[in-house]
Each structure stands twice: as C-alpha cells, then as structure tokens.
C-alpha positions in Angstrom: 174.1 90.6 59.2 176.4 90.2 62.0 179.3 90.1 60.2 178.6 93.6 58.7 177.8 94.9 62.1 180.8 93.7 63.4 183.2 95.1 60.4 181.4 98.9 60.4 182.2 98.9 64.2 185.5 97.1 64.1 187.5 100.4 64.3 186.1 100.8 67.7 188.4 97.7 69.3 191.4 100.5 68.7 190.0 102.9 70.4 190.8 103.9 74.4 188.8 104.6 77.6 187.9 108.4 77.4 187.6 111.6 80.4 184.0 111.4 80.3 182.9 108.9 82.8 185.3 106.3 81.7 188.1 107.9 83.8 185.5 107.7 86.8 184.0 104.3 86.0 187.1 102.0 85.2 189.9 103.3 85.7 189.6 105.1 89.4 187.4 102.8 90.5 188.8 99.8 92.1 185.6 98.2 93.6 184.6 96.8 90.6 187.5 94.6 89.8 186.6 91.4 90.9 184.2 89.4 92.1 184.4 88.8 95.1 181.3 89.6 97.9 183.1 92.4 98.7 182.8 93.4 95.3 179.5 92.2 94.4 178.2 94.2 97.4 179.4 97.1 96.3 177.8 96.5 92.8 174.4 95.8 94.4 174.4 99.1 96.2 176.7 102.1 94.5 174.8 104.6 92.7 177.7 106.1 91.5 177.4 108.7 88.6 174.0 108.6 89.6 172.9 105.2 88.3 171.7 101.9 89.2 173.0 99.2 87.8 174.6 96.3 89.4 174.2 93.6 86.3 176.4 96.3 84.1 178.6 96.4 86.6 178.9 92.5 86.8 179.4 92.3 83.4 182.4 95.1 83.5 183.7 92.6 85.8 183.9 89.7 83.9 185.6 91.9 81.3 188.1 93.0 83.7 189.0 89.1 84.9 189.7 88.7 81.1 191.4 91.9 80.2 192.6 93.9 83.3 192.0 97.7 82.1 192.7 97.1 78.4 189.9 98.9 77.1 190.0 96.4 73.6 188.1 93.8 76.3 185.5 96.3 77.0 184.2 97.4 73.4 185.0 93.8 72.2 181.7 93.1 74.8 179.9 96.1 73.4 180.1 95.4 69.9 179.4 92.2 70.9 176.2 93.2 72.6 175.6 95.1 69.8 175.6 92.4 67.1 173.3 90.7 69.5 170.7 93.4 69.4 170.9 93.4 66.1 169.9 89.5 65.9 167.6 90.5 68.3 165.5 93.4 66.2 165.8 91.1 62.9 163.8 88.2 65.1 161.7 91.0 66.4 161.0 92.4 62.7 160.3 89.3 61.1 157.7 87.9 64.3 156.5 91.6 63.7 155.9 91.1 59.8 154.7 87.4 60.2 152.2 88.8 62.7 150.9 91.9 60.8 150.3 89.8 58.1 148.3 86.8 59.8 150.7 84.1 58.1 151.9 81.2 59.7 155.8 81.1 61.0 157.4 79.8 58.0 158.9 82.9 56.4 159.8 83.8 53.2 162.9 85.0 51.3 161.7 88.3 51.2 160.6 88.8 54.3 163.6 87.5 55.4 165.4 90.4 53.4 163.0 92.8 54.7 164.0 92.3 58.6 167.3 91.8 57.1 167.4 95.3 55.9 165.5 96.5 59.0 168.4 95.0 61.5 171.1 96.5 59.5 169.2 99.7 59.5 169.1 100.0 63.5 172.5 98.3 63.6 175.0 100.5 61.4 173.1 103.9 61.7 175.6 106.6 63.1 173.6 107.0 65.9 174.3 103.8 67.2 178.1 105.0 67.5 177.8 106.5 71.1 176.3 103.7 72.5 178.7 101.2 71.2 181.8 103.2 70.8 181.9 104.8 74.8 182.5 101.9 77.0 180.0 103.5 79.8 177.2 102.8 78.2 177.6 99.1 78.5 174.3 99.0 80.2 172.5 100.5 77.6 173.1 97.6 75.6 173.0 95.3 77.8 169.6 96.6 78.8 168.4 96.7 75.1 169.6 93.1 75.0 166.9 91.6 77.9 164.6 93.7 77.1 164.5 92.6 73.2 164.5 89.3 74.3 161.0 90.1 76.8 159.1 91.7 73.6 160.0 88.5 71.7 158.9 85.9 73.8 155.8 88.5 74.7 154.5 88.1 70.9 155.0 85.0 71.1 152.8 84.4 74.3 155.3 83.3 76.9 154.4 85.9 79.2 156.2 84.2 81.7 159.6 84.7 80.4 159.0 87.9 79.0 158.6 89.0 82.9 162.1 87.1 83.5 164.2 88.7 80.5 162.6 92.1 82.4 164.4 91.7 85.3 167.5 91.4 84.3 167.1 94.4 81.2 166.0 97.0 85.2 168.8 95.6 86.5 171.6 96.6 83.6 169.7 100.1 83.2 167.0 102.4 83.7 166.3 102.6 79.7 163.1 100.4 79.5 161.2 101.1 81.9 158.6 102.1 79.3 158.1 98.5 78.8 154.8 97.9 79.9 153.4 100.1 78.0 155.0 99.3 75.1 153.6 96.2 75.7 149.7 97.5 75.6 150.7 99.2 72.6 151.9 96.0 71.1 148.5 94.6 72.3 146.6 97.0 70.0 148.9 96.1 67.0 150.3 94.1 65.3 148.6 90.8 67.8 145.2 92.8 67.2 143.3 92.7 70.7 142.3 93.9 73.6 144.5 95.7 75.6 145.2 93.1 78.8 145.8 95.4 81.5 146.2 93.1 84.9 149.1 91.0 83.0 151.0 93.7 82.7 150.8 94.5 86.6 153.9 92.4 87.4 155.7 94.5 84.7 154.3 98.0 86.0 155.3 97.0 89.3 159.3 95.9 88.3 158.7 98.9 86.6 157.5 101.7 89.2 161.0 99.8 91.9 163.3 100.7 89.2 162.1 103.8 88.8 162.3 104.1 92.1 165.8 103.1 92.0 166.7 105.2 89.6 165.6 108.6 91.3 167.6 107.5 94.6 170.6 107.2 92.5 170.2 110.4 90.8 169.4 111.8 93.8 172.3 110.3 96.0 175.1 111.7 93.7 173.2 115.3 93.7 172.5 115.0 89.7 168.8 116.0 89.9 168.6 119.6 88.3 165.8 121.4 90.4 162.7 122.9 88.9 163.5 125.9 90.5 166.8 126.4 88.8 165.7 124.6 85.6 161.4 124.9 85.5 158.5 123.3 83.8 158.6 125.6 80.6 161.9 124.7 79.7 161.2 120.9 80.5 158.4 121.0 78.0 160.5 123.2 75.5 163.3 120.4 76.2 160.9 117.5 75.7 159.6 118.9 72.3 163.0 119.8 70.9 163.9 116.1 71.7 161.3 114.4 70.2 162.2 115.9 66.6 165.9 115.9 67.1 166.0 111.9 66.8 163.7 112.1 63.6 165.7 114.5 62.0 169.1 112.9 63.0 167.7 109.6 62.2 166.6 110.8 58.7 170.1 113.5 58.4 172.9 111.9 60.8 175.5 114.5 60.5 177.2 117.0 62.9 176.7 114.2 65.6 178.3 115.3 69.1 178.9 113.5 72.4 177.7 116.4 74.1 174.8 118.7 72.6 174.9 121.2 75.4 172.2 122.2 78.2 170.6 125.3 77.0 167.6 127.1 77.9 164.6 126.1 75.4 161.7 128.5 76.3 158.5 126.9 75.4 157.4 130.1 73.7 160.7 130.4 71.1 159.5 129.4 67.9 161.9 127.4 67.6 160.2 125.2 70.4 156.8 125.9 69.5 157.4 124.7 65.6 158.9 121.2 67.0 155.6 121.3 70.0 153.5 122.1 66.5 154.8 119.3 64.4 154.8 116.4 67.6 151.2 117.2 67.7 150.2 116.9 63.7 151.9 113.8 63.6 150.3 112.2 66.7 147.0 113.4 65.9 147.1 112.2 61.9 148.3 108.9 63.4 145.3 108.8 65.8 143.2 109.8 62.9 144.9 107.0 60.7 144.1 104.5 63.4 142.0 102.0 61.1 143.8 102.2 57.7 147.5 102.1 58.8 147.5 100.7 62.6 151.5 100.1 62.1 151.8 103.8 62.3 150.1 104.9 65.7 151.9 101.6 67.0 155.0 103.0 66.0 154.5 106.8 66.8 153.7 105.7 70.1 156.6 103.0 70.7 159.0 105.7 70.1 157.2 108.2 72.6 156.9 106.0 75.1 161.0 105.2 74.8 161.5 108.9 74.9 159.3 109.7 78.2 162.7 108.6 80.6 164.8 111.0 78.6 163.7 114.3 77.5 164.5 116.3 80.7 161.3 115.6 82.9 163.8 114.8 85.6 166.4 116.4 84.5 170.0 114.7 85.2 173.6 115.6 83.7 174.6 118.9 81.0 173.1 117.3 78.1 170.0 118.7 76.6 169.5 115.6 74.1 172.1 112.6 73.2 172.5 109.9 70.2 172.4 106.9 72.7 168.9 108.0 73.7 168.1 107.0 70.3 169.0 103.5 70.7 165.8 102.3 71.9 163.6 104.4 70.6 164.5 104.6 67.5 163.9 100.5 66.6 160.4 100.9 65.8 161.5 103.0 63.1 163.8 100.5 61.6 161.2 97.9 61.4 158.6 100.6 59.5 161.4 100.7 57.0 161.8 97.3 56.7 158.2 96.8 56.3 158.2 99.4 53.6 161.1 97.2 51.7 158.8 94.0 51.9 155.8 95.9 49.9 157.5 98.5 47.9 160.6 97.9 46.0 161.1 101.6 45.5 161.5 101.3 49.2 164.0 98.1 48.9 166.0 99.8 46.8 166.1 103.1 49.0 166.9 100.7 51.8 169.6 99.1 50.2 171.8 102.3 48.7 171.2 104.1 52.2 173.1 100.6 54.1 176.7 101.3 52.7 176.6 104.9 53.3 175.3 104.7 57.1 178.2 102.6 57.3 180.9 104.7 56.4 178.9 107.6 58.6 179.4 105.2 61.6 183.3 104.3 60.9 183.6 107.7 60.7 182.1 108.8 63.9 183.9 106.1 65.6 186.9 108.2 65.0 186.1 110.7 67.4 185.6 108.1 70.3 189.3 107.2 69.8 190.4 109.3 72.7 189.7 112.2 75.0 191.2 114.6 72.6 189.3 113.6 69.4 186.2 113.6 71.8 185.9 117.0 72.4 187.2 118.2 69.5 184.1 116.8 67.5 182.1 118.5 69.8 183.6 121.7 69.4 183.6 121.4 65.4 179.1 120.7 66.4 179.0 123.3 68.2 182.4 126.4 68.8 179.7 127.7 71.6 180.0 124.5 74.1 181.0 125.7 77.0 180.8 122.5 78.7 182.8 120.7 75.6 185.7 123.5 76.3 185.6 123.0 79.9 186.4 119.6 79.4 189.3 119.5 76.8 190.6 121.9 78.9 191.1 119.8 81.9 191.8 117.1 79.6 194.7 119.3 78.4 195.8 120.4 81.6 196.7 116.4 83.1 198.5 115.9 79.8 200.8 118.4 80.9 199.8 121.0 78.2 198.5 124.1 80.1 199.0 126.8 77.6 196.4 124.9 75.6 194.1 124.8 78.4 194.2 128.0 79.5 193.0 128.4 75.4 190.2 126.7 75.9 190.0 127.9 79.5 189.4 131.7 78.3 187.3 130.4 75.7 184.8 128.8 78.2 185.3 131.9 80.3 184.2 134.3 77.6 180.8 132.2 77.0 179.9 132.5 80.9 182.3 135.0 82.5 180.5 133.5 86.0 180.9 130.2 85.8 183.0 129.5 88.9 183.8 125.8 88.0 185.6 127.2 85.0 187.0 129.9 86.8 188.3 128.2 89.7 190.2 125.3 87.3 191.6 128.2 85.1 193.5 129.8 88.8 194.6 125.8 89.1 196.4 126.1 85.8 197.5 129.7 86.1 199.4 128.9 89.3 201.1 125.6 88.2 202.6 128.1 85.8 203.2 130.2 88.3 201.6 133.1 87.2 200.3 133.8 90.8 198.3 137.4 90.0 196.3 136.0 86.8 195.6 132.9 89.1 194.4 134.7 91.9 192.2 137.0 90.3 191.1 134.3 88.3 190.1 132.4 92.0 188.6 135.6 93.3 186.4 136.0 90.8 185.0 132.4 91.4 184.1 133.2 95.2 180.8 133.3 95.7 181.3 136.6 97.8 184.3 138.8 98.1 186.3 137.9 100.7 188.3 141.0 101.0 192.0 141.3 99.8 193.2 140.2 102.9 191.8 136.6 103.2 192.0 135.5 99.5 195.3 134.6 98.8 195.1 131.9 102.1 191.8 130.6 100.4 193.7 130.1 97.6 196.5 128.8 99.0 194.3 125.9 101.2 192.5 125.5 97.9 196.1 124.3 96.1 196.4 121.9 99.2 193.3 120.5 99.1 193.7 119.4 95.3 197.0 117.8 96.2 198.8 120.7 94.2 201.5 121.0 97.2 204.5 122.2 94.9 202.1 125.1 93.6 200.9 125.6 97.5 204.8 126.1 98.4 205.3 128.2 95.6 202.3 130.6 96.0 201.8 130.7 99.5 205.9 132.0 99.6 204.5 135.1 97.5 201.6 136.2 100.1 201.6 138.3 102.2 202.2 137.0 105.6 199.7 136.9 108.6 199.0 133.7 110.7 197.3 131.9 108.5 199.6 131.9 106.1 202.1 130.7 108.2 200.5 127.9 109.2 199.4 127.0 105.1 202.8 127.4 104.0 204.0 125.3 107.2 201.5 122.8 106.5 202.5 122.5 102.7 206.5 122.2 103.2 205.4 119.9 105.6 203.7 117.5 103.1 206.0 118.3 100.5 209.2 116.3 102.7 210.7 119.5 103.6 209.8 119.6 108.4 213.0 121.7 108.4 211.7 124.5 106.7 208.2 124.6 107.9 208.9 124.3 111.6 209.7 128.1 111.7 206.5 128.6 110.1 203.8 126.7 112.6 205.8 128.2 115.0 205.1 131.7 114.2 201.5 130.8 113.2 201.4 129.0 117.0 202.9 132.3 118.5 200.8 134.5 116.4 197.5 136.4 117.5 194.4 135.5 115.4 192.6 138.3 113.8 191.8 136.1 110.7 188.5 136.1 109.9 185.7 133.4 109.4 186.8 130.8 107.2 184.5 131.1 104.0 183.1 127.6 102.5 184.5 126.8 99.4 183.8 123.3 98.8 187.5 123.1 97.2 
C-alpha cells in the first residue's frame, strides 16, 4: 500500500518550489532556517501568510538542516507524510469495520483487502495532488497525521492519548479543529452509545485556543475578507457550492486547478440554490435513514463537520473552493467505499478497476506542480477567465525576464476587470522597464484611486519605481518628465542610489533652491 502511494506520487521529488507561497515561505524567508531559539521564537509566534503553525514550521526546519533549499527534501517529507496517512486511514478503516461489525480484533483477509482498498482510495485520488505536490501545505499533512492518530487511539478508548496526538495535529494546522465533534459523531456510530459530552471538553477547549489562534493570524496579515465587501448571501452561496464541489470532484476528478477563483455565488442563482437543494435531501434522507444505515449519517456528517473551517464563513485568500480542502474531509468517504468492497463484490471489483486509473489522474496532475509556469497554465486551461491565475503568470513572467509575455497576460487580466489596480499598477511596472513611459503611465494613472491631475502623476510614478527598487527604470523615466521640484529631487534621489552622486548633485540642488507649489502627496501604498 505504501509502496504504491509512494510510486503514483514519485514524480513529485522532480518537481521545484513554486510562486505561490513557496517563494514567500522558503525561499525569502530566512527565519526558519535553523534551529536555534532565535529561530524557534520566531516559529512560535509569526503568523505569516496568515497562519499559525509553529510545529510545520519545525518540521520545515529539520528539512532544511538536511537539504538546505533543495526542494527534493521538502516533498520527500510530504510524500512521506503522505504514505503515513495512508497507513493511518487503513488502521482507521479496519478498527472502523471491526467495530461496525461487533467482531473481535483479529481480522480477516477480506477485511484486510477492504481497508486495503479504502487507503489506496484516499491515498492516490487526484485530489490528494495539491496537498502533497505544493510544499506549503506541509502542515496539512502533518496535521492529518496527529489527528489520524487521536481518532485511533479514541476508538480504541485511550482517551488520554487521543487528547495528546490533538495537540500536536492544532499545532501543525488549523484543519481539525472539527475534532471534537467528529468525535460525538463517532460516539453515535460505529462504538454505538451515548454521546459523552464532558470528555470531550478538553478537546472543545484545545479546540476553541486554536481557533482563536487562527483568526489572530488571519487577522494580523490583513487576510480576513469583510462581510461588508464580501456578505452573508454569498458566504452561504459559497458554502453550498462547496459542499457539492468535493462530491462531484471526488466522484469526476478532472479539470482540477490550484486556483478555482473567488467569484460572487449569490444564494438566489440557481446554480446555488440546486447545490443548497441537493445538501439538504441528502442530509435529511440520512437523518431519516438513521436506524437502517447508521454508517451513512455518520459519514454525511464527518464530512460536514471537516468542511465547516473551509467554505468561506471567514473568508481568507482568492480562492472560492480548493482540492486540499478535500483531504480531510473527504476520508470518510474512502472508508464507505471500502466497506461497500467488504459486502459487495460488485463494489470490490468497482474498487479495484477505479485504483489504477486514479493513479495515472494523480501522476498526471503532478505535472502541473513542476514549476511556476506549468502552475498556472493548468489553471488557465480550468478556467481562460481567472483573473487572479493571469495575474500571477504574469508576474511570474515578468522576474524571468519575459515581459512581452506578461504584459499578454497582463492585458488579459486587465480586460476581465478593467479596475483592478493591483493589475494595473504591475502592468505600468513592466511597461516602463521596457521603457515605454506613456503606456506605463497611463497604465499607473488609471490605478490611482483618485486623479491626481496631470501635473503630479508622473512624480508618483516615478517615487513608485523607487520604492520597488526599479532605480534604472526611475532614472530612465523620471529623465522624460517634466520638470518641477519634485522631480528634481526623485531623479536626484535615484542617480543617487543608482552610484552615479555626480550627476544628481545638480538635481537636489535645484529641488533645494526650488519653491514648493507641489501638492499633497497622495497615499499610494507602493
């Protein structure tokens, strides 16, 4: 089982850090490198790209004493972590089976098959590919990992370890903080008894801190979207849409994406309303099923609860739904199937044929997590319309040093939202380092949040070039605008940094001896 985990993943060991966090995580950031306290420290309390997680970080550490910034050390650990959940959910499938069926804890071949089949189900699935492939989401599985381990030793009464493995699963990610109540769920079926509430008060309250945690990180990095700007309808619209996305890409996993874009999902398009109609059929025919098939409430409402910390209720990021939300949340359906196997060969046999073709779904999907290119291109072949996905292979593009290809896929963003200024704003960047100074200007202009006037624009400009380090393109523009005092001192200021005091000393001293009729500066945040 491990081994075929391992050799449907393999191709990911090739593969290299990526623009999309990566850049920001590893290889800019020095402070996890190490570990000493001065490290550690900072691992204890960054929240930086809104997350808490200092155990994910320790473990990026240990991969970087072994490996520097080769990223083959870091997926070596994921897939790694990976085959490990996957042990993890066959344990968990056959303690599952043994339980539901009230036999003692020898197993037998074929239920051995049967969480067998289950395991590889969760484990080669394409939608497994973002969470193992993208080195960022170490502590997803990481996470996955402790918490696995909690539910074990939880059906197997050691309550007391199952509150130990909890710890460490808050501390490598947010993801299971559902676990309580997947615990009263498990309560109900398949151990058959009353639900015990005041046991799981140590959990709830690990729980409720890292959720706590959580919100402080989001918050601290500005990634909370507001329900002003982003309201209840759509949240509801969002969270419905979700919920059916992972059944149907669990049941169809094709035209999978790294980024399935932010949109507006009214809760009255009927879209919306068909996926709000068909969440509340199945949970009320579950509910109604209750006595006869127990194992299906418990697993309706397993994969609920996983979803509740990810479909948009506090909204954080430009994704509207992702394939590693799945990974959690999608186990309990794994283990239906496996049961299904065990008492239906037609099932067995279904199970078997769909292994080998999940497989080659997941090698291939690997391919587009090879690098930043391939990244977003797969997201553009999803969806043409991602702005977001455009945006980014543009700047990609750009830092290669390829910026007639980004200013492609720069007009192409721009013609899906002629007001986005972030767009706008990194389109003027490009324009001028091809010194097209008019297109770049107009470009910047049109990103202002108010009109400046004619006059005071091309210093804006200008200070913006500076304050992105783009001196060279600073020199070069700022020699083209028309001059007042400002300007002087900008363009003295930039030959300046640029190693070249000769030239700008005549500058600052005309900006010095200038009067200043320059009006306010506007805040640009550049």
């Amino acid at each position: 089982m491990a081994a075929l985990t391992v050799w449907a993943f393999l191709p990911c060991l090739g593969n290299g850090f990526v623009a999309w966090d990566d850049d920001v995580n590893f290889l800019a950031n020095p402070a996890f490198r190490g570990l000493a306290w001065g490290n550690v420290r900072w691992m204890l309390t960054t929240s930086l790209n809104g997350h808490y997680q200092p155990l994910a970080w320790l473990s990026a550490a240990l991969d970087f004493l072994r490996g520097g910034l080769d990223p083959r050390a870091y997926h070596e650990t994921n897939l790694l972590l990976h085959s490990v959940n996957a042990a993890l959910v066959f344990l968990l499938a056959l303690r599952a089976c043994r339980l539901a069926r009230g036999r003692g804890d020898k197993a037998e071949p074929r239920e051995l098959a049967a969480a067998a089949g289950a395991a590889l189900l969760f484990a080669l699935h394409p939608l497994r590919v973002e969470s193992v492939a993208w080195a960022t989401e170490r502590r997803q599985l990481l996470s996955t990992a402790f918490a696995l381990g909690a539910i074990l030793a939880y059906l197997r009464g050691r309550r007391g370890l199952s509150l130990a493995l909890y710890v460490p699963a808050l501390l490598a990610d947010e993801l299971w903080m559902p676990l309580p109540a997947i615990l009263l769920v498990l309560d109900a079926y398949p151990l058959r008894r009353r639900p015990r509430l005041r046991e799981k008060l140590p959990f709830a309250a690990l729980a409720l801190a890292d959720g706590c945690a959580a919100l402080w990180a989001q918050g601290r990095q500005g990634a909370l979207t507001s329900v002003r700007s982003y309201g209840v309808g759509e949240r509801l619209g969002q969270a419905a849409y979700g919920i059916v996305f992972y059944l149907r890409k669990s049941l169809v996993p094709l035209d999978l994406s790294p980024l399935y874009a932010l949109t507006r999902r009214s809760f009255a398009e009927p879209a919306i309303l068909a996926c709000a109609a068909a969440v509340a059929l199945a949970s009320v025919a579950c509910w109604r099923a209750r006595e006869r098939r127990p194992w299906a409430l418990a697993a309706w409402a397993c994969y609920l609860v996983c979803l509740v910390p990810v479909l948009g209720w506090t909204q954080a990021g430009p994704q509207l739904v992702a394939d590693r939300y799945s990974y959690a949340s999608c186990i309990p359906w794994a283990l239906l199937a496996g049961a299904a196997a065990l008492s239906r060969p037609g099932a067995a046999i279904a199970l078997a044929c769909s292994l080998p073709v999940l497989a080659a779904l997941s090698r291939r999907q690997l391919a587009a997590w090879r690098d930043t290119e391939s990244l977003w291109a797969q997201a553009l072949r999803v969806d043409p319309d991602n702005r977001p996905a455009r945006r980014n292979l543009a700047g990609y593009l750009a830092a290669r040093g390829r910026p007639e290809e980004a200013l492609k896929q720069y007009s192409a963003a721009e013609a899906l939202c002629p007001s986005c200024a972030d767009v706008l704003l990194e389109k003027a960047f490009v324009l001028a380092s091809l010194a097209r100074f008019p297109e770049a200007l107009a470009s910047f202009r049109r990103a202002l949040p108010a009109d400046p006037g004619e006059a005071q624009a091309p210093a804006l400009f200008g200070e913006a070039l500076l304050r992105r380090g783009r001196t060279p393109d600073a020199v070069r523009f700022l020699e083209t605008a028309p001059r007042d005092q400002r300007r002087e001192a900008l363009l003295g200021a930039a030959l300046a940094a640029s190693g070249d005091p000769g030239r700008a000393l005549p500058h600052l001293r005309r900006a010095l001896s200038a009067k200043d009729d320059a009006p306010g500066r506007n805040n640009l945040g550049l």
